[in-house]
N, CA and C atoms as a LAMMPS dump frame, in Angstrom:
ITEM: TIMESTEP
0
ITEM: NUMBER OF ATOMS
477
ITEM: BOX BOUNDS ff ff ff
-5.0000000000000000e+02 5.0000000000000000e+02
-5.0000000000000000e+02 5.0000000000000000e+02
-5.0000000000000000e+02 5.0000000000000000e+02
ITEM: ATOMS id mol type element x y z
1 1 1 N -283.97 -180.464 -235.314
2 1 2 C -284.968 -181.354 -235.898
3 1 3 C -284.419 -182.79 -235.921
4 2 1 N -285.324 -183.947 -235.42
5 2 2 C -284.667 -184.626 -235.318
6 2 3 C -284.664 -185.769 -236.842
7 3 1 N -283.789 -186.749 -236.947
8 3 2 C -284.097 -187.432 -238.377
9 3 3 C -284.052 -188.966 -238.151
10 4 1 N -283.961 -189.733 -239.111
11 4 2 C -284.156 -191.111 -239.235
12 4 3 C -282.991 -191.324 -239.972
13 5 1 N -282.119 -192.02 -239.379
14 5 2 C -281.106 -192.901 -240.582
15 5 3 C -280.752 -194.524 -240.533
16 6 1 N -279.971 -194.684 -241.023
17 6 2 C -279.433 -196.43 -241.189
18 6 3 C -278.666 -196.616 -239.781
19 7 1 N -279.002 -197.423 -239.067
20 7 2 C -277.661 -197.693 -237.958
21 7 3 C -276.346 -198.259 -238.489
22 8 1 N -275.552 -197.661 -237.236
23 8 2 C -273.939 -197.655 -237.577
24 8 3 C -273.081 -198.362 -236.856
25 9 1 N -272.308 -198.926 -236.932
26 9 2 C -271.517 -199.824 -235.801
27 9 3 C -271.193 -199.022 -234.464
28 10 1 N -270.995 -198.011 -234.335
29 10 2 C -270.598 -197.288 -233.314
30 10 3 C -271.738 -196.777 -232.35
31 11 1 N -273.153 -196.895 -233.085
32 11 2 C -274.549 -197.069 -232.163
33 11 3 C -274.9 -197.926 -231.519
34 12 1 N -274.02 -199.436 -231.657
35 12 2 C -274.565 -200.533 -230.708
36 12 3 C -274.396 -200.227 -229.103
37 13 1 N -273.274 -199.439 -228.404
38 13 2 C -273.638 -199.533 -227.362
39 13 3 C -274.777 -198.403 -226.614
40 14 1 N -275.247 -197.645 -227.462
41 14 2 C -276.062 -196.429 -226.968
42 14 3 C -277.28 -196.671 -227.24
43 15 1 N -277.665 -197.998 -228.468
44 15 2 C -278.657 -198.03 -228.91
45 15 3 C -278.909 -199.583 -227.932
46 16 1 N -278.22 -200.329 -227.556
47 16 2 C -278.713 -201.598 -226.613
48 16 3 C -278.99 -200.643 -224.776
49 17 1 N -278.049 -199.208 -224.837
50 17 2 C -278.511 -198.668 -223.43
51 17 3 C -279.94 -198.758 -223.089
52 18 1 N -280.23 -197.73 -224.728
53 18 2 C -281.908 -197.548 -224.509
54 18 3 C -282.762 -198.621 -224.634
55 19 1 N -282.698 -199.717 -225.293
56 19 2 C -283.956 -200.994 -225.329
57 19 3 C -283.524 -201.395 -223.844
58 20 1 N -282.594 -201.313 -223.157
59 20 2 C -282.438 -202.225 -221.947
60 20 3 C -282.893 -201.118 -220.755
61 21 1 N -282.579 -199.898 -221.071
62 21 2 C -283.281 -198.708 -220.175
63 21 3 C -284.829 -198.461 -220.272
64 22 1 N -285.377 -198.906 -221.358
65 22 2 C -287.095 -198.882 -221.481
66 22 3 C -287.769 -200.226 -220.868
67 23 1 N -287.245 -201.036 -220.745
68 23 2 C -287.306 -202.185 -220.438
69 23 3 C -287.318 -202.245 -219.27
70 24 1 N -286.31 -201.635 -218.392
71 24 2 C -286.882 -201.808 -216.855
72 24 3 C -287.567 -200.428 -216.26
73 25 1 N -287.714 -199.565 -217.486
74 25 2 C -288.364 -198.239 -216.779
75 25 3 C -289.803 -198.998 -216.921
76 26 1 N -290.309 -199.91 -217.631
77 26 2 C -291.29 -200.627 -217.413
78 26 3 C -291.947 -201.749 -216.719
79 27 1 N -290.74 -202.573 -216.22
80 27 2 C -290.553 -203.314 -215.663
81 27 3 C -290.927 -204.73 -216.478
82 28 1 N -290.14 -204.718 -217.817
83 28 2 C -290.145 -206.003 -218.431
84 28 3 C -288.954 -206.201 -218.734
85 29 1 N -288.263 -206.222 -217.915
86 29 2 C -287.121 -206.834 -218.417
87 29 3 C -286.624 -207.71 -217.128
88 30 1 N -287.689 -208.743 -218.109
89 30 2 C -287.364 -210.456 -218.004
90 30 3 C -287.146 -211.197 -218.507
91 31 1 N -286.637 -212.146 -218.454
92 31 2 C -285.767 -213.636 -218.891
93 31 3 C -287.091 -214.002 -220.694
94 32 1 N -286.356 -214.206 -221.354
95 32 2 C -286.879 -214.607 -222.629
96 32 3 C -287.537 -213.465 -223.234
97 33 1 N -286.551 -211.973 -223.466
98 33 2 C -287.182 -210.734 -224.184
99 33 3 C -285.508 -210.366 -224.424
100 34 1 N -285.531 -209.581 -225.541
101 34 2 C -284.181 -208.877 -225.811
102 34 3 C -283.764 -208.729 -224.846
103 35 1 N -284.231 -208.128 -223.252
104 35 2 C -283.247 -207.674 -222.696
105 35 3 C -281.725 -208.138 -222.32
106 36 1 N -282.15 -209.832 -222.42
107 36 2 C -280.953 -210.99 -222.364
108 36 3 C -280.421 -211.113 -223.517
109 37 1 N -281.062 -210.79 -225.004
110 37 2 C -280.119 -211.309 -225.951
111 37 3 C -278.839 -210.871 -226.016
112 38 1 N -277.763 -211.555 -226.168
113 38 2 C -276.754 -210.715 -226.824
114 38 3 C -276.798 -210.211 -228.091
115 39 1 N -277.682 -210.437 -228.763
116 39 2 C -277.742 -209.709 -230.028
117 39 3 C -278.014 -207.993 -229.8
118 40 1 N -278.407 -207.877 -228.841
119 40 2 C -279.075 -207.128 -228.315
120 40 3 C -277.681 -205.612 -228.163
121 41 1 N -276.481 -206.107 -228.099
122 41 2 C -274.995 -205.675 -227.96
123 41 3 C -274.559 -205.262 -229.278
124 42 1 N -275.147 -206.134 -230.442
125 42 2 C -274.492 -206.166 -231.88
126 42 3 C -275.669 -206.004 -232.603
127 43 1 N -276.461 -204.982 -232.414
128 43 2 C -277.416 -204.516 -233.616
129 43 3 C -277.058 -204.196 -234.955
130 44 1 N -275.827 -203.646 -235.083
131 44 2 C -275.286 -203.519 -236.583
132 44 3 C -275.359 -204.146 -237.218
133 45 1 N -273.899 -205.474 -236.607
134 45 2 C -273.884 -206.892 -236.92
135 45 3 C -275.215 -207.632 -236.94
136 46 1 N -276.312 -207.748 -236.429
137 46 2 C -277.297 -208.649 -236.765
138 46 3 C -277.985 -207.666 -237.976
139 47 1 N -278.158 -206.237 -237.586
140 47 2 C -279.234 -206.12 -239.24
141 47 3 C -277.936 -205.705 -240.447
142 48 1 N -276.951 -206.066 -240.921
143 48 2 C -276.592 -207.003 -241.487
144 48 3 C -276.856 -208.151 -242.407
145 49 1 N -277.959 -208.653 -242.004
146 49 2 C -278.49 -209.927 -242.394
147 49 3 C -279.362 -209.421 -243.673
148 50 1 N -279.35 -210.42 -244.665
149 50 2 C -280.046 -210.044 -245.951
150 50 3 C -281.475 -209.489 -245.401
151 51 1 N -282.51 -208.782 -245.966
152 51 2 C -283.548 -208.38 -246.268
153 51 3 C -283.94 -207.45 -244.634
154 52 1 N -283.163 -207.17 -244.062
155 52 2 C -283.59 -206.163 -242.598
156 52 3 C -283.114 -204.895 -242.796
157 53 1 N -283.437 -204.123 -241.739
158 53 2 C -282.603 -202.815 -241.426
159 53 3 C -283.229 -202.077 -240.027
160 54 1 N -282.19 -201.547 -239.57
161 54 2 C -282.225 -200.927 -238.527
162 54 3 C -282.361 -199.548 -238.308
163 55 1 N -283.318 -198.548 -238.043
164 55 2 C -283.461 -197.024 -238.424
165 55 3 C -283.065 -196.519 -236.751
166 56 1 N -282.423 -195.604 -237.172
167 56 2 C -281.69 -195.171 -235.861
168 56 3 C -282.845 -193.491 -235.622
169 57 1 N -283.118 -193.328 -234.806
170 57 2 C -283.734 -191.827 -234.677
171 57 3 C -282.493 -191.029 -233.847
172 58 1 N -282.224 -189.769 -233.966
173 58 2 C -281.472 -189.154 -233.826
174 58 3 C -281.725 -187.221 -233.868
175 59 1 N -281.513 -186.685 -232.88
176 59 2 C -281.527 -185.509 -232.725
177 59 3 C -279.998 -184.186 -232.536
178 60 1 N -279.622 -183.647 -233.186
179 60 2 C -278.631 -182.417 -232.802
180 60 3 C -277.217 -184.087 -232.392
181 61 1 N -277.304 -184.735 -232.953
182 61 2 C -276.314 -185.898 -232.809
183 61 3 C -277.059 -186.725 -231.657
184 62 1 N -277.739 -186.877 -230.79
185 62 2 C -278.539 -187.832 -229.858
186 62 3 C -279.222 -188.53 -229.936
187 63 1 N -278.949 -190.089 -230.009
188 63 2 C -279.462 -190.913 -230.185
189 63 3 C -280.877 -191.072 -229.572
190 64 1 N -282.023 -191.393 -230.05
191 64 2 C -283.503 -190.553 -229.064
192 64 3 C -283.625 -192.409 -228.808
193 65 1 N -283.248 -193.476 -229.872
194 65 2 C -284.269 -194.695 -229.994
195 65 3 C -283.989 -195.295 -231.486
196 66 1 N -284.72 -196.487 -232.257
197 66 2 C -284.729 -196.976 -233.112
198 66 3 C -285.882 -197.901 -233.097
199 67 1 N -285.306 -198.607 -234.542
200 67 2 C -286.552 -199.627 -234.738
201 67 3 C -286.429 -200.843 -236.108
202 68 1 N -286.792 -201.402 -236.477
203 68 2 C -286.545 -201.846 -238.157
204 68 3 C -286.883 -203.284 -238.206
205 69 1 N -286.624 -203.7 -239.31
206 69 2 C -287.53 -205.019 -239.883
207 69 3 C -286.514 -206.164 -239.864
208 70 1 N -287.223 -207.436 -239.414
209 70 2 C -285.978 -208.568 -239.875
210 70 3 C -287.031 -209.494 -239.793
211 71 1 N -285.843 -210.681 -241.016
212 71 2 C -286.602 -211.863 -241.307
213 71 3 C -286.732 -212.743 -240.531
214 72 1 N -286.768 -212.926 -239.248
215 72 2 C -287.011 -213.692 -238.356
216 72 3 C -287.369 -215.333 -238.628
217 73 1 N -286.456 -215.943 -237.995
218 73 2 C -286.528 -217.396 -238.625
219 73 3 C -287.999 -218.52 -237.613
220 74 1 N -288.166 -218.863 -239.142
221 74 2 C -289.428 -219.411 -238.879
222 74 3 C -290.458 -218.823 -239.564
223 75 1 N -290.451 -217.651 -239.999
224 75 2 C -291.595 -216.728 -240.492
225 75 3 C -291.731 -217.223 -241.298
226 76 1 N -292.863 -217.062 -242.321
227 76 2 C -293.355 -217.633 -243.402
228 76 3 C -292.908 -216.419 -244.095
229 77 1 N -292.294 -217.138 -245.46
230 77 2 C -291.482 -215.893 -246.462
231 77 3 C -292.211 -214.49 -246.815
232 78 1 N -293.425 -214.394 -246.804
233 78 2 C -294.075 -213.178 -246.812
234 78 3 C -294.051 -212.711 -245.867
235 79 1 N -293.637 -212.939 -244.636
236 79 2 C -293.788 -212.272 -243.109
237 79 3 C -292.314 -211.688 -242.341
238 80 1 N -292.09 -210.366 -242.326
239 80 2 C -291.177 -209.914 -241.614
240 80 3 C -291.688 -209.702 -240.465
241 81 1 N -290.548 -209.683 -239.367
242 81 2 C -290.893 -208.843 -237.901
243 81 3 C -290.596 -207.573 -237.754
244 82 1 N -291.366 -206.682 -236.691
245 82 2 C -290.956 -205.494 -236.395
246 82 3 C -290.379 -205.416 -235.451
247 83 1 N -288.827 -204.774 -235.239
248 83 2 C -288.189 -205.675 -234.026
249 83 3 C -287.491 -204.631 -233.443
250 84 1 N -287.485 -204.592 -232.052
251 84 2 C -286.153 -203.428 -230.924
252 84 3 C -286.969 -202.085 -231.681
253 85 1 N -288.416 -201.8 -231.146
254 85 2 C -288.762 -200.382 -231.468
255 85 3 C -289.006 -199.772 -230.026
256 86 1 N -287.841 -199.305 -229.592
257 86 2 C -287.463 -198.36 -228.337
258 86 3 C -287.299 -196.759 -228.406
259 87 1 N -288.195 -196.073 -227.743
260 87 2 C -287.512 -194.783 -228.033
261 87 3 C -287.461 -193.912 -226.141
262 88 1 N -286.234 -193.387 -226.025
263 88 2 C -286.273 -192.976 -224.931
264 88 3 C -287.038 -191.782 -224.549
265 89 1 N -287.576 -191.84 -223.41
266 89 2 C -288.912 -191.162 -222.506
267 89 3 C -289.262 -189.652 -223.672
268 90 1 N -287.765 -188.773 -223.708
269 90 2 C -288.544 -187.534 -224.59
270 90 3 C -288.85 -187.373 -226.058
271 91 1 N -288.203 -188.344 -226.457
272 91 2 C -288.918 -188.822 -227.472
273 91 3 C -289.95 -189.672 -227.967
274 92 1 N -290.754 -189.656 -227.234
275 92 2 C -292.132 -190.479 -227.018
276 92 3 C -293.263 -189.139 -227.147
277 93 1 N -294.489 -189.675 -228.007
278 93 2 C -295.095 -188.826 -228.299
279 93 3 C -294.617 -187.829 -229.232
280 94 1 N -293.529 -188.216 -230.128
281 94 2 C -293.06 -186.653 -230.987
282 94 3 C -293.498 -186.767 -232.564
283 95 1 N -293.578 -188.317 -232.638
284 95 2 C -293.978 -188.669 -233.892
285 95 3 C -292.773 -189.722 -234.376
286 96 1 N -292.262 -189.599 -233.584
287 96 2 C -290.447 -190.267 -234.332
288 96 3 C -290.878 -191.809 -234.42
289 97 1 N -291.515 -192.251 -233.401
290 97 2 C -292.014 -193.943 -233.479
291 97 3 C -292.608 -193.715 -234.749
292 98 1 N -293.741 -193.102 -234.915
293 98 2 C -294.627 -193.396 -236.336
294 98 3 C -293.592 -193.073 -237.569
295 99 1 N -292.48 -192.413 -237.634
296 99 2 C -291.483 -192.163 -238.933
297 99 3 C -290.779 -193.779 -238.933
298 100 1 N -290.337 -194.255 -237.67
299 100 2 C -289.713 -195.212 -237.947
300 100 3 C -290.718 -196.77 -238.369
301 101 1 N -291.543 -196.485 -237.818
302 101 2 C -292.672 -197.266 -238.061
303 101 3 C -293.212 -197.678 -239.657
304 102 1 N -293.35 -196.095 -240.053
305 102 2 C -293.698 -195.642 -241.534
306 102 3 C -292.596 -196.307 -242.32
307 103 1 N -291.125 -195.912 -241.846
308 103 2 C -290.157 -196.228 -243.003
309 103 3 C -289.524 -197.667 -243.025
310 104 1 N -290.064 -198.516 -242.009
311 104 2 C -289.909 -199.86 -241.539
312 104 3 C -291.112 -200.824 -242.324
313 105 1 N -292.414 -199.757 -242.528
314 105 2 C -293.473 -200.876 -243.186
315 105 3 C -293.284 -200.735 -245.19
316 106 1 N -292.558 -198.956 -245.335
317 106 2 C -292.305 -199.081 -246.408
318 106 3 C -291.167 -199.811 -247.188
319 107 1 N -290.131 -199.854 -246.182
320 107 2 C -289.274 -200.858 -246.35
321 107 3 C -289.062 -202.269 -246.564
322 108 1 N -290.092 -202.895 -245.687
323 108 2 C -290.788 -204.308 -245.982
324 108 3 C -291.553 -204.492 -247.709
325 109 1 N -292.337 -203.464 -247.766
326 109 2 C -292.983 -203.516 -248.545
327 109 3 C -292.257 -203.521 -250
328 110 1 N -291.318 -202.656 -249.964
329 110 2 C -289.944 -203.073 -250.605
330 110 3 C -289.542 -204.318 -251.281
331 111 1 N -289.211 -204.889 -250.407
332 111 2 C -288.838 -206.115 -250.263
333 111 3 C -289.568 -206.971 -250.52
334 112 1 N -290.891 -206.935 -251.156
335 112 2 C -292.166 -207.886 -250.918
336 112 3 C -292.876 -208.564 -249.985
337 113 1 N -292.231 -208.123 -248.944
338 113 2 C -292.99 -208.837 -247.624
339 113 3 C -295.024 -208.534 -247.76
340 114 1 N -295.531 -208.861 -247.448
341 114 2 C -297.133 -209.132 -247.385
342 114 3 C -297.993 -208.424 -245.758
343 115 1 N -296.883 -209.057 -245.005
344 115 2 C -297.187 -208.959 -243.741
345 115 3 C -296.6 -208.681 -242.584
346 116 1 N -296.318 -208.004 -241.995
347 116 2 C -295.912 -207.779 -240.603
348 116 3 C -296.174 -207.985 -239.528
349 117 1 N -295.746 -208.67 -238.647
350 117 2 C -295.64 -209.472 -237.512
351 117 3 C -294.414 -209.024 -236.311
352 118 1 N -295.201 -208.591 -235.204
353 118 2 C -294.52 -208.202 -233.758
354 118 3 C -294.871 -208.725 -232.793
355 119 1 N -293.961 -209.003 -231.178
356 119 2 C -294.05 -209.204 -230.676
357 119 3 C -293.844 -208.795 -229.476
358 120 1 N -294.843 -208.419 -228.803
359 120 2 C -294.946 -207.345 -227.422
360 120 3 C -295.325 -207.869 -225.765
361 121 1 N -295.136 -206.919 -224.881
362 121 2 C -295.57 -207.382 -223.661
363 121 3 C -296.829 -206.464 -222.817
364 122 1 N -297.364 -207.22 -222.42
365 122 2 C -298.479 -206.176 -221.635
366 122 3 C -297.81 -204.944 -220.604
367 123 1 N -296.756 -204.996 -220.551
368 123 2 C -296.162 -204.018 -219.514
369 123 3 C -295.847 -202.476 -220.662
370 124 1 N -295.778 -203.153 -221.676
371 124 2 C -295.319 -201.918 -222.982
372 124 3 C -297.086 -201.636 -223.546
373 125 1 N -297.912 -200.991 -222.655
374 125 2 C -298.943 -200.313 -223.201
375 125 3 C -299.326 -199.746 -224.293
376 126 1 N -298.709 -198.661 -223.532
377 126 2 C -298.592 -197.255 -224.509
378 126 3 C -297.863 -197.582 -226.234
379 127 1 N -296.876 -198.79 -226.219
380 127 2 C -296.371 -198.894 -227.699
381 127 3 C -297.606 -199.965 -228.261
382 128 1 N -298.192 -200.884 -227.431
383 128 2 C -299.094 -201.537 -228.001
384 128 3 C -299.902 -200.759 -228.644
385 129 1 N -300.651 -199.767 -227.955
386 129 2 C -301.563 -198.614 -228.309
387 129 3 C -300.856 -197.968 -229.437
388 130 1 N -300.171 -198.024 -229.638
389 130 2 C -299.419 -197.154 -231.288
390 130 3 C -299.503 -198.277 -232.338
391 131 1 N -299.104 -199.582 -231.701
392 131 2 C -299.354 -200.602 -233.376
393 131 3 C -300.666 -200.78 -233.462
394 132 1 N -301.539 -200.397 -232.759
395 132 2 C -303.021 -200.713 -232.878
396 132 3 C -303.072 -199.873 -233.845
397 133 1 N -303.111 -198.448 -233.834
398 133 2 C -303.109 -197.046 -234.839
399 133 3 C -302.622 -197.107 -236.192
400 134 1 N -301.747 -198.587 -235.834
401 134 2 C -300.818 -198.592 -237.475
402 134 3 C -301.872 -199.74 -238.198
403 135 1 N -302.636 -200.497 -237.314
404 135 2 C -303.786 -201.111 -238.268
405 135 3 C -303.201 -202.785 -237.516
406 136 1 N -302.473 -202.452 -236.79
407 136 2 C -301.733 -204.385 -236.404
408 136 3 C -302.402 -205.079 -235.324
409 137 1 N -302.918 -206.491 -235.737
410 137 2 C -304.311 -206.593 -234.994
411 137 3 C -303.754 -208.034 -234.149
412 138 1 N -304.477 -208.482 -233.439
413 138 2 C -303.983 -209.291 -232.331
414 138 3 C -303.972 -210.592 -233.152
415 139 1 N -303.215 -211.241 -232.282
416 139 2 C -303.557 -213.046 -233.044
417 139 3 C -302.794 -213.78 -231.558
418 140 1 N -303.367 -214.821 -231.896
419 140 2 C -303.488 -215.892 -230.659
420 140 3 C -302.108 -216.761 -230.107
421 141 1 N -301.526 -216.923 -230.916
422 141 2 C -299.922 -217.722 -230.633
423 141 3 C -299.063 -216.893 -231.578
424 142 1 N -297.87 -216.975 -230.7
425 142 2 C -296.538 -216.909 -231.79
426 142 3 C -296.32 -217.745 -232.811
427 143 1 N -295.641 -217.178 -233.924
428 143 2 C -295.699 -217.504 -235.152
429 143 3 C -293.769 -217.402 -235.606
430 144 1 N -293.213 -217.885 -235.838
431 144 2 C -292.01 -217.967 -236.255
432 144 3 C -291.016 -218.468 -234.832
433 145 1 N -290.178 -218.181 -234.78
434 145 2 C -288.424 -218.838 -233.667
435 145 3 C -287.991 -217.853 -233.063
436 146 1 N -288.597 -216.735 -232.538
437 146 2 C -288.119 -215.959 -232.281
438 146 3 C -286.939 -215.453 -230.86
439 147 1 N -287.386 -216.774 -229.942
440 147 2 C -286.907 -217.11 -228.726
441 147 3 C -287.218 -216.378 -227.808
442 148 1 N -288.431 -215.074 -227.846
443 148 2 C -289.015 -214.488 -226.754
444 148 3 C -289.95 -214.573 -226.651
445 149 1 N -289.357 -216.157 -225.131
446 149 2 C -290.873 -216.532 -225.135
447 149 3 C -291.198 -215.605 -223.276
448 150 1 N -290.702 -214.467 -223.447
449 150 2 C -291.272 -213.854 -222.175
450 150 3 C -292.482 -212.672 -223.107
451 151 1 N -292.745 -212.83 -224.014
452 151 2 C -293.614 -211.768 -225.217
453 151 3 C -294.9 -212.767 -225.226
454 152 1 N -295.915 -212.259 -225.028
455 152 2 C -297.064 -212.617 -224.822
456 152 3 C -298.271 -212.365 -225.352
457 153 1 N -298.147 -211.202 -226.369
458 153 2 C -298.837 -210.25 -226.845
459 153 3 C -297.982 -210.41 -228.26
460 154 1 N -298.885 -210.95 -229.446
461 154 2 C -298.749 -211.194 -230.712
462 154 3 C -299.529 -210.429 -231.848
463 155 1 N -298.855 -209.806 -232.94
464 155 2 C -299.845 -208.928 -233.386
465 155 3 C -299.038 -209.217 -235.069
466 156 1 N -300.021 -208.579 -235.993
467 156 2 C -299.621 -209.161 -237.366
468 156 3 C -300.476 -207.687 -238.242
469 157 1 N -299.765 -207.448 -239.285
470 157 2 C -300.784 -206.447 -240.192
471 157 3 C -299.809 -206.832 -241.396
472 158 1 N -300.997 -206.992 -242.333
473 158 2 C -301.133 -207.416 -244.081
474 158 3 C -300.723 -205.923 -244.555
475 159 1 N -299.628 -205.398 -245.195
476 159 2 C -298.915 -204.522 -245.844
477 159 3 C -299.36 -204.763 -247.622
């Protein structure tokens, strides 16, 4: 059965495999999207940062994917992002996105955040089609510093 926990320093390189392995199994991984960040190497180290967290999904010890919230600079103080929600191919469709999803908006909510705010690409369909389900509705420009400006597809839901 698989579960949800906190990420760990020793997941950064298995957990940057998979966002950078979904990324060209889609063919977005282009210039101004995580796939270039180096943060992208040090997920621990960045959620870290006051008011985020990083949920690791995990099966029989196998890392399936992750996901989690950060304050993204620029956001307006009620507004977190939903950020690096990757899950590899067999874990798609199992429900594990919607747990991390679930424990990422209850987590915000936590925290007092108001609103949630992501940023996606038309090549990532199928995950667009899942934040639609979570109630997260389109909006017209980016909103905060996020520096991916290869993300084109802006979406926001009031928590």
């Amino acid at each position: 059965m698989a579960s949800i926990r906190n990420i760990k320093p020793e997941d950064n390189p298995i957990i940057a495999s998979i966002i950078r392995g979904c990324l060209e199994e889609f063919n977005a991984n282009k210039c101004g999207t995580v796939y270039y960040d180096e943060s992208t190497d040090h997920l621990y180290e960045l959620f870290q940062t006051a008011n985020s967290t990083y949920f690791i999904a995990e099966e029989n010890g196998k890392i399936l994917g992750g996901g989690g919230i950060f304050p993204s600079k620029g956001l307006p103080d009620d507004t977190c992002e939903l950020v690096k929600m990757y899950l590899l191919p067999e874990a798609r469709g199992t429900g594990l996105g919607a747990m991390i999803i679930n424990k990422s908006i209850d987590f915000a909510k936590q925290l007092g955040y108001k609103r949630i705010y992501l940023e996606s690409m038309p090549e990532l369909k199928k995950a667009i089609s899942v934040y639609e389900k979570f109630g997260f509705e389109y909006i017209y420009e980016p909103i905060g510093e996020t520096g991916h400006h290869g993300c084109n597809v802006w979406m926001t839901k009031n928590i």
